[in-house]
Backbone of each chain as nested JSON, in Angstrom:
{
  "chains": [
    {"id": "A", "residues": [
      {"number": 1, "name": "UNK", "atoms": {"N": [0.817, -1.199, 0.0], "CA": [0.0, 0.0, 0.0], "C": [0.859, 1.262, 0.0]}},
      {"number": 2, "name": "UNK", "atoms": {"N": [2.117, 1.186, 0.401], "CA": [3.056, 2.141, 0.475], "C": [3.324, 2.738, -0.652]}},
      {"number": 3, "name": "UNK", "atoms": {"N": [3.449, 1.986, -1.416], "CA": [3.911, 2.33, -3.15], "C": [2.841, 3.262, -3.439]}},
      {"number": 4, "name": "UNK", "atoms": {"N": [1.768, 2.484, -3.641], "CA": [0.274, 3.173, -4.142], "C": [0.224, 4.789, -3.772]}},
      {"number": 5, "name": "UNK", "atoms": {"N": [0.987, 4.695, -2.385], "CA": [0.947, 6.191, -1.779], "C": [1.888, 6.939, -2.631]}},
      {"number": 6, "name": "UNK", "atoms": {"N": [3.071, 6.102, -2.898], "CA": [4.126, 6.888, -3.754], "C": [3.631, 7.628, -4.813]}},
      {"number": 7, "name": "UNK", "atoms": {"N": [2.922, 7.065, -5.688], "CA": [2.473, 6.829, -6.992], "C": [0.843, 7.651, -7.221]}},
      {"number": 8, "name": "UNK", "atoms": {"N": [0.161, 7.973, -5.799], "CA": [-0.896, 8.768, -5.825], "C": [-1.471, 9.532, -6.307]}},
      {"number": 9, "name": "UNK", "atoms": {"N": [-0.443, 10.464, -7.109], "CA": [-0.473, 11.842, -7.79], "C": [-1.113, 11.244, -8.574]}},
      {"number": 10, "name": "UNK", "atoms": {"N": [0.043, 10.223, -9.741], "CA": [-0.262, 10.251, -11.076], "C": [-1.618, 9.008, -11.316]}},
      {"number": 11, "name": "UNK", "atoms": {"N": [-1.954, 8.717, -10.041], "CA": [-3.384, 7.585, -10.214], "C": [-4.362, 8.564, -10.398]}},
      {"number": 12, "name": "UNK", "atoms": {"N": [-4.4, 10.033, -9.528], "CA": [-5.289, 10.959, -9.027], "C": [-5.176, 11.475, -10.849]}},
      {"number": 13, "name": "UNK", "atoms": {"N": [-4.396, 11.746, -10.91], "CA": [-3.962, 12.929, -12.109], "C": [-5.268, 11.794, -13.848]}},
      {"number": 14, "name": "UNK", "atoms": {"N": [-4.846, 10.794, -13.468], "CA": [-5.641, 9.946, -14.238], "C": [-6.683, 9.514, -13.791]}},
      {"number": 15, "name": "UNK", "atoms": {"N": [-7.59, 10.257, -12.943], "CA": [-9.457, 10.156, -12.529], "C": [-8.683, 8.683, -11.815]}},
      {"number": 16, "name": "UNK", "atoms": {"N": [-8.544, 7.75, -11.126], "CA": [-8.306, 6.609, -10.703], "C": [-8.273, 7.012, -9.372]}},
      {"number": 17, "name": "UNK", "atoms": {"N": [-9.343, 6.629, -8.35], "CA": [-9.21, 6.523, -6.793], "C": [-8.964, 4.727, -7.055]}},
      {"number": 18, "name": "UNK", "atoms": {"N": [-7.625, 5.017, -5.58], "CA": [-7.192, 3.459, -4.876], "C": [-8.081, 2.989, -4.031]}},
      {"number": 19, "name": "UNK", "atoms": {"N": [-8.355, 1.862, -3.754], "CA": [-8.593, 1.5, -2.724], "C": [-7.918, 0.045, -2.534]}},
      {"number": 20, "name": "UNK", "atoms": {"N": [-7.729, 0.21, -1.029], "CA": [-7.111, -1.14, -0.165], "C": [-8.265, -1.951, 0.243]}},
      {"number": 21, "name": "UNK", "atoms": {"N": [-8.297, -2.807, 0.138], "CA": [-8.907, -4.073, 0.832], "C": [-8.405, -4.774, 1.613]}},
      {"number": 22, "name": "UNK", "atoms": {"N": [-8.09, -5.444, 2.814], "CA": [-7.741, -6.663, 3.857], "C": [-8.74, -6.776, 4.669]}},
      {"number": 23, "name": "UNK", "atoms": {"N": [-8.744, -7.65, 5.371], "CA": [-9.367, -8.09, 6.328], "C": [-9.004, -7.49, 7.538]}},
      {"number": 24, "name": "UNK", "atoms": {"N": [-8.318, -6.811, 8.029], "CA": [-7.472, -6.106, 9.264], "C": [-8.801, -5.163, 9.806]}},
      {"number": 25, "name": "UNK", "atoms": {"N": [-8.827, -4.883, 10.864], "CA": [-10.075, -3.888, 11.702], "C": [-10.068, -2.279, 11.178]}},
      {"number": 26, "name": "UNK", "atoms": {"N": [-11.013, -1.514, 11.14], "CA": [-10.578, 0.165, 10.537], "C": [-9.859, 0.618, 11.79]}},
      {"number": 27, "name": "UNK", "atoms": {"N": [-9.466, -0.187, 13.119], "CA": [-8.888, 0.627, 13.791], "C": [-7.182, -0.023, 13.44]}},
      {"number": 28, "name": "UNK", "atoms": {"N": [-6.609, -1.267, 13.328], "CA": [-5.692, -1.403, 12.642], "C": [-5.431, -0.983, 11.49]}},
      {"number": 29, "name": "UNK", "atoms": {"N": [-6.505, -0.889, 10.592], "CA": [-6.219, 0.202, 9.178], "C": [-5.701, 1.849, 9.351]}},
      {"number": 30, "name": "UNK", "atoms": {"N": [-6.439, 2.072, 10.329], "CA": [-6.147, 3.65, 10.958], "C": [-4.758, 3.862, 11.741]}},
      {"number": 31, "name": "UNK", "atoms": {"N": [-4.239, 2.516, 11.941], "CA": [-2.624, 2.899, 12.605], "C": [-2.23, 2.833, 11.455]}},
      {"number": 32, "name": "UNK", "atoms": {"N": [-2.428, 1.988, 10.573], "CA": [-1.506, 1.962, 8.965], "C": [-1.735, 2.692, 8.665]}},
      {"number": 33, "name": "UNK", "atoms": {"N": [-2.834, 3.387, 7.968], "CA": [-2.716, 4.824, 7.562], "C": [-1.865, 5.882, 8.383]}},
      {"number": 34, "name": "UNK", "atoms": {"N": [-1.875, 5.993, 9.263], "CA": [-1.334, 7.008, 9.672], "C": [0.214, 6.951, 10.164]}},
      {"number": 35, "name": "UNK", "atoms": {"N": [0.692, 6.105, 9.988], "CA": [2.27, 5.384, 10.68], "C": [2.803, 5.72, 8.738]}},
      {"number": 36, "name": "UNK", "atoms": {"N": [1.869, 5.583, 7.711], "CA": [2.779, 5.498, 6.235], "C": [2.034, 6.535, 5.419]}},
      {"number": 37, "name": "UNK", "atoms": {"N": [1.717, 7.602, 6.228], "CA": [0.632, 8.8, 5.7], "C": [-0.032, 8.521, 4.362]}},
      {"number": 38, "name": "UNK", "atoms": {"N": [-1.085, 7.473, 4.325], "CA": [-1.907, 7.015, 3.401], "C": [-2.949, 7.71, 3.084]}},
      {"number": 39, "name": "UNK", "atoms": {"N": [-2.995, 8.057, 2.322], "CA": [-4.165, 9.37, 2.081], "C": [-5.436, 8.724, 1.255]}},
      {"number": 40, "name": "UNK", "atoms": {"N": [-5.374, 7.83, 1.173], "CA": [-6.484, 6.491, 0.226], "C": [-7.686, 5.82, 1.015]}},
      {"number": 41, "name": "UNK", "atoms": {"N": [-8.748, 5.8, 1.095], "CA": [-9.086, 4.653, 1.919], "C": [-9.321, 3.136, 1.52]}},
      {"number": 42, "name": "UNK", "atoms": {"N": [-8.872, 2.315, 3.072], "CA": [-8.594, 0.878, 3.17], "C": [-9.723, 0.537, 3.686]}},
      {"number": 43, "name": "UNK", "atoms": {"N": [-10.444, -0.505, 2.839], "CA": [-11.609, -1.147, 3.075], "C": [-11.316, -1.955, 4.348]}},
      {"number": 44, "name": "UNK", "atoms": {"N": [-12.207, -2.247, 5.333], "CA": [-12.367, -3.609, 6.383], "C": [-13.351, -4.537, 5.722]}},
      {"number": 45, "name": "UNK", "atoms": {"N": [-12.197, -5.477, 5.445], "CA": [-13.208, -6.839, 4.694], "C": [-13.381, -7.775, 6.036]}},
      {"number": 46, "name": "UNK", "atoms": {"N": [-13.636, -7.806, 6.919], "CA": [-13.397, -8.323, 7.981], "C": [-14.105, -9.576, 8.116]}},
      {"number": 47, "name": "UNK", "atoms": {"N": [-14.811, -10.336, 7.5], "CA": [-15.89, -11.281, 7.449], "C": [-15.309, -11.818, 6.207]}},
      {"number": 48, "name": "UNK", "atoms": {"N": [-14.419, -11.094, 5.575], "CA": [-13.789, -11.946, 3.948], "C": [-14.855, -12.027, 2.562]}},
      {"number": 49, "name": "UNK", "atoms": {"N": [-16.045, -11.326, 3.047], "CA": [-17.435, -11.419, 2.119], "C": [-16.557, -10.71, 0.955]}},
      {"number": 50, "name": "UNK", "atoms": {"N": [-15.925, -9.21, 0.808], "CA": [-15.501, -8.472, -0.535], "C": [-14.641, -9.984, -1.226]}},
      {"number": 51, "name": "UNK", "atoms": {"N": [-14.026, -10.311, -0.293], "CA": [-12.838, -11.282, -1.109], "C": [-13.535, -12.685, -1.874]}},
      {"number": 52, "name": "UNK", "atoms": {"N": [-14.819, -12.955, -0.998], "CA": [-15.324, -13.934, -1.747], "C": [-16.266, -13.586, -3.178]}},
      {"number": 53, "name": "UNK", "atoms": {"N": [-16.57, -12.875, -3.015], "CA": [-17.488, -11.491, -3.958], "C": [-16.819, -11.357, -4.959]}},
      {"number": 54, "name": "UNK", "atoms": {"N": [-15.317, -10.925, -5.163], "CA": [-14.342, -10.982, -5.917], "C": [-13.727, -12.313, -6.535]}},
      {"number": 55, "name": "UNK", "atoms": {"N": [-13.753, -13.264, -5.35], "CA": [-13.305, -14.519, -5.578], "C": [-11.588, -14.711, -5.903]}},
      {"number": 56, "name": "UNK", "atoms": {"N": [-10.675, -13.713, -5.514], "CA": [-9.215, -14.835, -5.654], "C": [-8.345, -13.786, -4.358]}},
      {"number": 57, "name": "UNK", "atoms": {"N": [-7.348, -14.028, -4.111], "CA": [-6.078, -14.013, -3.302], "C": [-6.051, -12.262, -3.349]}},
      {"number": 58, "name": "UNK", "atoms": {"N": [-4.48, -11.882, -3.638], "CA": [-3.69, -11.271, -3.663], "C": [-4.153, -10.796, -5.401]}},
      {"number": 59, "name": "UNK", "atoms": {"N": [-4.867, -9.391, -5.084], "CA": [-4.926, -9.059, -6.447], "C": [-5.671, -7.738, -6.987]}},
      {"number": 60, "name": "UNK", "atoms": {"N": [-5.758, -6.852, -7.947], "CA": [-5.707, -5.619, -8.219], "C": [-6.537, -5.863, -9.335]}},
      {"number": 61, "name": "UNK", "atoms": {"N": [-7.876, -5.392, -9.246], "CA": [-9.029, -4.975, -10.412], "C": [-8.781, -3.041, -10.458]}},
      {"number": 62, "name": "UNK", "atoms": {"N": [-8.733, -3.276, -12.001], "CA": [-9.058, -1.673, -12.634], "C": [-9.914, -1.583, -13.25]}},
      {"number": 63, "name": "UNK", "atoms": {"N": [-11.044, -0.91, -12.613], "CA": [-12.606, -0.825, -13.411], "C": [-12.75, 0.367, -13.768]}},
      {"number": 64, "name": "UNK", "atoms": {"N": [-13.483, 0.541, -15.089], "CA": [-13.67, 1.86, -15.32], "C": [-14.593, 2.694, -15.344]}},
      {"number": 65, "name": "UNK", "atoms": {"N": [-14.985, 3.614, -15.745], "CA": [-15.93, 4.627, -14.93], "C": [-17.348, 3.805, -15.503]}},
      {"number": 66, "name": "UNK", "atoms": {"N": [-17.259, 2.817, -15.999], "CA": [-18.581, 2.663, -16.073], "C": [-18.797, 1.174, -15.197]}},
      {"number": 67, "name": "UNK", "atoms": {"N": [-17.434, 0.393, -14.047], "CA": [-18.369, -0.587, -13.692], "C": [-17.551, -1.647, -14.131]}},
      {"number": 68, "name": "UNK", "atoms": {"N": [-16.745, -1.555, -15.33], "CA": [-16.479, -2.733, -16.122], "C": [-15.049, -3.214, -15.674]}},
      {"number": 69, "name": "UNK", "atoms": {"N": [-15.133, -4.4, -15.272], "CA": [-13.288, -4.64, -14.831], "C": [-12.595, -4.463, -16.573]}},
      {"number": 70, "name": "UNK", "atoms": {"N": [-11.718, -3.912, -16.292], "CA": [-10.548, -3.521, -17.608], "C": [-9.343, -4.533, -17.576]}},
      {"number": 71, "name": "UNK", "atoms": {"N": [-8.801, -4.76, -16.085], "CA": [-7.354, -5.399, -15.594], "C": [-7.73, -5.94, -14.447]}},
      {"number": 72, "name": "UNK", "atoms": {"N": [-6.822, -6.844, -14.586], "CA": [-6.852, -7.704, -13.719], "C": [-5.159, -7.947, -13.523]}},
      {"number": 73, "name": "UNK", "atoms": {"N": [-4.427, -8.01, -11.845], "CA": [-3.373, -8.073, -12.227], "C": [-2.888, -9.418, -10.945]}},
      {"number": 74, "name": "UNK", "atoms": {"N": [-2.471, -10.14, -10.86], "CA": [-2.538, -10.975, -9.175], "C": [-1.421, -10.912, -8.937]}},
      {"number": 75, "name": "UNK", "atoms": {"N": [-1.438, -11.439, -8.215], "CA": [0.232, -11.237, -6.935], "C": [0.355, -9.453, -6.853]}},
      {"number": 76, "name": "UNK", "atoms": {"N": [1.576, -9.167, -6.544], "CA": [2.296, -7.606, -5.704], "C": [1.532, -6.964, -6.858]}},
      {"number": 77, "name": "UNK", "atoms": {"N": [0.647, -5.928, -6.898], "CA": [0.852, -4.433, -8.274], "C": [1.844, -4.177, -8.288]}},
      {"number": 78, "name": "UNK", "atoms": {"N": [1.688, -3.782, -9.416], "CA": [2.841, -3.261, -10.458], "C": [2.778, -1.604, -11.005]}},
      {"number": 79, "name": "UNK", "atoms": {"N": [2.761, -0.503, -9.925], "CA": [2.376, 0.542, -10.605], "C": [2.539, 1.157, -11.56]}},
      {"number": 80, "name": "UNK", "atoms": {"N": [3.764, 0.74, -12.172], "CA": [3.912, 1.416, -13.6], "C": [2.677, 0.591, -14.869]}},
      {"number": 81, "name": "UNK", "atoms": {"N": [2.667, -0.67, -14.645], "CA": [1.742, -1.493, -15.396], "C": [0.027, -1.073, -15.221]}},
      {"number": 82, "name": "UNK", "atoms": {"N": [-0.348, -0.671, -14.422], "CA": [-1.481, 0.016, -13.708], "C": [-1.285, 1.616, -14.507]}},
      {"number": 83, "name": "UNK", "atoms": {"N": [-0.536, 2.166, -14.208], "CA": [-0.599, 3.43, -14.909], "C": [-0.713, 3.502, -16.317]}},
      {"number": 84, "name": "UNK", "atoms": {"N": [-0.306, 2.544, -16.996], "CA": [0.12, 2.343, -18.24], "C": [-1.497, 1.941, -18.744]}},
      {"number": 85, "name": "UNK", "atoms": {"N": [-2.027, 0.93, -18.488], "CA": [-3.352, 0.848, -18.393], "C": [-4.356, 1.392, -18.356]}},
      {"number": 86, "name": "UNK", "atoms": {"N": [-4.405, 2.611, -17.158], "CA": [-4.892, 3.543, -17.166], "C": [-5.162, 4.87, -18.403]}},
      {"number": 87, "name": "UNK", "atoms": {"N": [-3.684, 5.183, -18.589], "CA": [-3.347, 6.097, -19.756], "C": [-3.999, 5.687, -20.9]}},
      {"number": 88, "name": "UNK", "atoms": {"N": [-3.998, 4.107, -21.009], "CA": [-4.498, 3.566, -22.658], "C": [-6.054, 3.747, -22.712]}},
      {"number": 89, "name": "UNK", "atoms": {"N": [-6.402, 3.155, -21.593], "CA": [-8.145, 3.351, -21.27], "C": [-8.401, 4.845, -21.205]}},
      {"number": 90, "name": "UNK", "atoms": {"N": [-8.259, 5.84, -20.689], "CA": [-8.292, 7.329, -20.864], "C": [-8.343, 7.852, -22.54]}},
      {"number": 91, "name": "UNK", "atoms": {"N": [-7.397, 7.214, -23.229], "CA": [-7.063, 7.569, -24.759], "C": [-8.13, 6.551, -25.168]}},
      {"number": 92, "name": "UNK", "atoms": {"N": [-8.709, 5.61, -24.956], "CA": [-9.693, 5.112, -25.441], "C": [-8.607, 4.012, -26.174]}},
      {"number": 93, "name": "UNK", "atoms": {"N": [-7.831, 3.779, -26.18], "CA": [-7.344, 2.793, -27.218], "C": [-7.37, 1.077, -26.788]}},
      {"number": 94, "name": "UNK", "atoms": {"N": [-8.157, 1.104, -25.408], "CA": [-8.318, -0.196, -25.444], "C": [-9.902, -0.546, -24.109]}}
    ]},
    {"id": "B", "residues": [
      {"number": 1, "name": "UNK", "atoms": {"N": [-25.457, -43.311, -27.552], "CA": [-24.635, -42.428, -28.459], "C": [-25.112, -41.09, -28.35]}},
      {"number": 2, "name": "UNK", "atoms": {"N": [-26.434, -40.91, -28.443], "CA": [-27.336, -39.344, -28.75], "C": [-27.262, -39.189, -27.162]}},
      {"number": 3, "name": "UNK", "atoms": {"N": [-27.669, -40.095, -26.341], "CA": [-27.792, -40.13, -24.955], "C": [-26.981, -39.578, -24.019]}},
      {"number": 4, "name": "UNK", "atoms": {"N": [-25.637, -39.973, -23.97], "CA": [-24.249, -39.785, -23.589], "C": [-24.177, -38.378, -24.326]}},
      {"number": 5, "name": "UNK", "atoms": {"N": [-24.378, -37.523, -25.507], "CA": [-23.889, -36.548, -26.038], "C": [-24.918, -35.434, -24.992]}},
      {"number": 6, "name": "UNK", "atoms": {"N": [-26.324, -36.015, -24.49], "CA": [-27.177, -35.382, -24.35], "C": [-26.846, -35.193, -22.344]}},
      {"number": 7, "name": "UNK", "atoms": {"N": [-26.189, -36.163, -21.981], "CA": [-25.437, -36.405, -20.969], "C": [-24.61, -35.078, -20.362]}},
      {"number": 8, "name": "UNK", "atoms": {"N": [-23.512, -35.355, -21.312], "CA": [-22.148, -34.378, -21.249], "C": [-23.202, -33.161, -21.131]}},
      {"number": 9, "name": "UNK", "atoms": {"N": [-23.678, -32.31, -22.102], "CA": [-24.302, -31.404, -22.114], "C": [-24.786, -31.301, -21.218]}},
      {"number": 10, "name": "UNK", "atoms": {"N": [-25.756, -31.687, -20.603], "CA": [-26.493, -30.903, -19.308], "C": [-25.77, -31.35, -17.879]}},
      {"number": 11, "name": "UNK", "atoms": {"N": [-24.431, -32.488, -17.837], "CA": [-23.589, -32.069, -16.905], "C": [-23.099, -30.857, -17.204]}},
      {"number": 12, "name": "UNK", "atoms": {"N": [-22.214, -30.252, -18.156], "CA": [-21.698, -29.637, -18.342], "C": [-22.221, -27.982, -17.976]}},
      {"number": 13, "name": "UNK", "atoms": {"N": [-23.439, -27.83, -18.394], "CA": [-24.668, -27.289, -17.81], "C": [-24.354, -26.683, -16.442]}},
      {"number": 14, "name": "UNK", "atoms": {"N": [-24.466, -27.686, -15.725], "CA": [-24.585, -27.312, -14.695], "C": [-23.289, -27.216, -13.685]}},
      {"number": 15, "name": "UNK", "atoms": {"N": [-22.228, -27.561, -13.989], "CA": [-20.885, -27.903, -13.486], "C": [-20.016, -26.687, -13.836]}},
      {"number": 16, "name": "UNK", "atoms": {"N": [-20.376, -26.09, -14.995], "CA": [-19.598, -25.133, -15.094], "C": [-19.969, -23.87, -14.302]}},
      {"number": 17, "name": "UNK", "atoms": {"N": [-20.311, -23.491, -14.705], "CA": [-21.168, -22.022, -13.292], "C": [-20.021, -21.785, -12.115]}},
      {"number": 18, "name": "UNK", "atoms": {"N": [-19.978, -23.386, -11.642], "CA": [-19.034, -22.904, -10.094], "C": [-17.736, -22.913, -10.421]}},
      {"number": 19, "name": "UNK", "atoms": {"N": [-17.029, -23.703, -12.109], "CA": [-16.179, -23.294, -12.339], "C": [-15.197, -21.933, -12.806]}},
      {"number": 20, "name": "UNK", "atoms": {"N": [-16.159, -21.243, -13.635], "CA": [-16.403, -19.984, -13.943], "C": [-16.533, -18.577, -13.186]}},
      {"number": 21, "name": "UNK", "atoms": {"N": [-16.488, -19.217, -11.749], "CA": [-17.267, -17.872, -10.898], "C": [-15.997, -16.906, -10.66]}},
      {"number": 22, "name": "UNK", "atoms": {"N": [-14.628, -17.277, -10.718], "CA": [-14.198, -15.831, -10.945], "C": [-14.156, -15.064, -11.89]}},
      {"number": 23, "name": "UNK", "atoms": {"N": [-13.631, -13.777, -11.426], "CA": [-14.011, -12.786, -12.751], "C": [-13.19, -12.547, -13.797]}},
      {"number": 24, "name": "UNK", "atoms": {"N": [-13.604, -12.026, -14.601], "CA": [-12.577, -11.833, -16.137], "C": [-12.023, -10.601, -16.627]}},
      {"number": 25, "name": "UNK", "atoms": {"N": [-11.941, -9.766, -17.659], "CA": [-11.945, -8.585, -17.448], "C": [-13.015, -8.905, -18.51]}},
      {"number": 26, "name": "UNK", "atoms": {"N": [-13.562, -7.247, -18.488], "CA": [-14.544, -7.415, -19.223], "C": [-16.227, -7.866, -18.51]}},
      {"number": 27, "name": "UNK", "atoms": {"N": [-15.703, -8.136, -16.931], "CA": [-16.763, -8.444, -16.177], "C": [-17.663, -7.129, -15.606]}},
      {"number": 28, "name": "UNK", "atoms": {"N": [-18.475, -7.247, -14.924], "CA": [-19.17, -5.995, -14.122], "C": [-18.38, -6.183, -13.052]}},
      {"number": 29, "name": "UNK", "atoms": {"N": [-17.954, -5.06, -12.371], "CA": [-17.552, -5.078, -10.813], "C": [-18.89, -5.813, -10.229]}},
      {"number": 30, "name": "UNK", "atoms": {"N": [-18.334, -6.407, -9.466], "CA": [-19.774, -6.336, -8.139], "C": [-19.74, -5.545, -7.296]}},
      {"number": 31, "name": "UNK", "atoms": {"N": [-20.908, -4.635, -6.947], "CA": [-21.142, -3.972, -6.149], "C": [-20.859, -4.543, -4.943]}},
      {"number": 32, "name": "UNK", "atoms": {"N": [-20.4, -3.35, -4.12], "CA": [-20.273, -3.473, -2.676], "C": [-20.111, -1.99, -1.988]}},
      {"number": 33, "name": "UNK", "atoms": {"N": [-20.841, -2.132, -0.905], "CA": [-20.167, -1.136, 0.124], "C": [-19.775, -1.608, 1.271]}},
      {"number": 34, "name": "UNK", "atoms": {"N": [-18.859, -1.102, 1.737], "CA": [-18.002, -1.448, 2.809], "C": [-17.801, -0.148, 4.051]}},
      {"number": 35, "name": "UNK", "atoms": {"N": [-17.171, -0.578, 4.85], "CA": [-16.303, 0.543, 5.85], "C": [-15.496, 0.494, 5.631]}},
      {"number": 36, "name": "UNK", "atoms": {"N": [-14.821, 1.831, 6.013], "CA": [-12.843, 2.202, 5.343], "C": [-12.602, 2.872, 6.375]}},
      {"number": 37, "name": "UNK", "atoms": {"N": [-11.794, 3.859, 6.143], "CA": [-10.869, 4.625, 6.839], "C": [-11.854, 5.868, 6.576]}},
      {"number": 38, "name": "UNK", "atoms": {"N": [-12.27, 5.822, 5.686], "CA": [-13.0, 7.11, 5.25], "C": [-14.148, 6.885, 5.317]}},
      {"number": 39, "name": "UNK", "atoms": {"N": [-14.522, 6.481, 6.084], "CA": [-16.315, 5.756, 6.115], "C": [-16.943, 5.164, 5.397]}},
      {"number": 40, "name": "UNK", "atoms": {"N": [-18.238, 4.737, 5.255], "CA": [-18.626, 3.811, 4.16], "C": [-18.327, 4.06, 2.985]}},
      {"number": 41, "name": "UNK", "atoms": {"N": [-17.633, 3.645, 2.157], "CA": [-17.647, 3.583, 0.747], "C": [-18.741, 2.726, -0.05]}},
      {"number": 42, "name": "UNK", "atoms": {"N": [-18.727, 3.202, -1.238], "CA": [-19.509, 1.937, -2.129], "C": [-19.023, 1.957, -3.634]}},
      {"number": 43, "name": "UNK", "atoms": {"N": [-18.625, 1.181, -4.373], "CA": [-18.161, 1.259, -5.583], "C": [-19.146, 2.175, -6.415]}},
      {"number": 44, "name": "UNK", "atoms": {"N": [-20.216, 2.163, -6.264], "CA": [-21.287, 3.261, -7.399], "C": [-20.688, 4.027, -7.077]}},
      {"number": 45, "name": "UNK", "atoms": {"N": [-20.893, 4.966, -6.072], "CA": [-20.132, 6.104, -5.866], "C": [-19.126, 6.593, -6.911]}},
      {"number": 46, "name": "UNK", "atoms": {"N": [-18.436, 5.993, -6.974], "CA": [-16.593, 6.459, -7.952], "C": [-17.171, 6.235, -8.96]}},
      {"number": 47, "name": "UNK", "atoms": {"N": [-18.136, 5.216, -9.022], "CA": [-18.681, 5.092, -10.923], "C": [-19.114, 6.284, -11.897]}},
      {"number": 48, "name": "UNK", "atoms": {"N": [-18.612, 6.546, -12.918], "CA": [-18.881, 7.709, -14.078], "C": [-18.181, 9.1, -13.79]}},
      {"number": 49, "name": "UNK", "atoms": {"N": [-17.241, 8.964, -12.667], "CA": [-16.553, 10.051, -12.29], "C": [-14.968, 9.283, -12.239]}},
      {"number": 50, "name": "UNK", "atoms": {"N": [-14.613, 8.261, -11.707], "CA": [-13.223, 7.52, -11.504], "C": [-13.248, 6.671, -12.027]}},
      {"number": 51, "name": "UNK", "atoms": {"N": [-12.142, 5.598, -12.202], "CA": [-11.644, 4.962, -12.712], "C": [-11.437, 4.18, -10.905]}},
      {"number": 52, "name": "UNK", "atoms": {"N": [-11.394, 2.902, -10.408], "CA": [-11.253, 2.377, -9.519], "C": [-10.291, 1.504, -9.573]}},
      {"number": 53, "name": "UNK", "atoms": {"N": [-9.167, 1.698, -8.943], "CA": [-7.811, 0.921, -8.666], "C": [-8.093, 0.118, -6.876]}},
      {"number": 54, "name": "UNK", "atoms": {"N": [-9.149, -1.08, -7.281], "CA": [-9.518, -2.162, -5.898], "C": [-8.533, -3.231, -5.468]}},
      {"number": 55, "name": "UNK", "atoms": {"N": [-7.222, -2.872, -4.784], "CA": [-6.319, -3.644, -4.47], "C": [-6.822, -4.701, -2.996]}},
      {"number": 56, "name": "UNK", "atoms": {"N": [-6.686, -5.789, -3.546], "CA": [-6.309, -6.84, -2.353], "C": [-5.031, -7.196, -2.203]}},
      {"number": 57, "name": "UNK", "atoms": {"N": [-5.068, -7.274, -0.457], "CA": [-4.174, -7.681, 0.058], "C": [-3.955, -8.218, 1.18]}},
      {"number": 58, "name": "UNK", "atoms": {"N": [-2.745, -8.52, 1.796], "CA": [-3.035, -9.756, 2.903], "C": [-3.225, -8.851, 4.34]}},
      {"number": 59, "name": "UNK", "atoms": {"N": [-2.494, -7.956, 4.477], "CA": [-2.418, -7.175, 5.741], "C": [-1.688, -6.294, 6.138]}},
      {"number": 60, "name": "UNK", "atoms": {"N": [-1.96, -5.249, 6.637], "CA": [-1.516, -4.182, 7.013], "C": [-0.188, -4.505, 8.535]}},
      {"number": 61, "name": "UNK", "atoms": {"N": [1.308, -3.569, 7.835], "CA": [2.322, -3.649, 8.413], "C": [2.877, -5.021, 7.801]}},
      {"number": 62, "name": "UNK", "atoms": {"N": [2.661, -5.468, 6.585], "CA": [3.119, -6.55, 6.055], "C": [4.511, -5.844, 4.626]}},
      {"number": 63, "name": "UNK", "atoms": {"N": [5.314, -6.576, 4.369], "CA": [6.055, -5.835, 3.297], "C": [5.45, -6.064, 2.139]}},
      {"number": 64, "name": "UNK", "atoms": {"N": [5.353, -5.021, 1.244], "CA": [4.847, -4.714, 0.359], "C": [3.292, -3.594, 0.194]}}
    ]}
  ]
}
């Protein structure tokens, strides 16, 4: 989630709000936010319902303004690959 | 012969569904609202105004 913070501008700069998902409490989310000045909000999946809803692990949907998953990426994000994505969907070219 | 073809098919029918159930791109998000850091969220919300970057992950104070 640290990165994501790095990288904030240019998600913001491209209409793209982050969001975190785990299972962790909003009051353990609220020490993380604030211990790695996270300016995003982190969902409490706390019951695991978003993750089953979603259905897999470790993983990063980019939907676009209308709803539609675009990307799909699993294991660690990749923010340059995410941005890159972004930029193409903005230009319409995919 | 017709039987067995007629077989496969409506196993198939019905077997696939639970194979299929994750998502693709090209899928609908599923709606949800949740609690955050920032209070309830809900994916409509960001819809027709953002673009939604929905990261999972395992846990907070973890590397990465």
């Amino acid at each position: 989630m640290q990165a994501f913070q790095m990288d904030l501008e240019k998600f913001e700069k491209l209409d793209a709000q982050v969001v975190g998902i785990s299972t962790d409490s909003i009051a353990t989310h609220e020490k993380f936010s604030k211990e790695y000045d996270l300016t995003f909000p982190l969902v409490s999946d706390g019951d695991g319902s978003l993750k089953r809803l979603y259905g897999r692990g470790r993983v990063t949907y980019l939907i676009d303004k209308k709803g539609i998953i675009r990307f799909i990426q699993e294991g660690v994000p990749e923010n340059r690959t995410l941005l890159e994505k972004l930029r193409k969907l903005q230009n319409g070219k995919q | 012969m017709k039987h067995s073809i007629m077989f496969i098919m409506i196993t198939a029918f019905f077997v696939t569904p639970s194979i299929t159930l994750a998502l693709n791109v090209n899928d609908k998000a599923p709606q949800f609202e949740a609690e955050s850091t920032e209070g309830t969220i809900s994916l409509q919300n960001y819809l027709g105004q953002n673009y939604v970057v929905l990261a999972f992950y395992y846990a907070d104070f973890t590397p990465v």
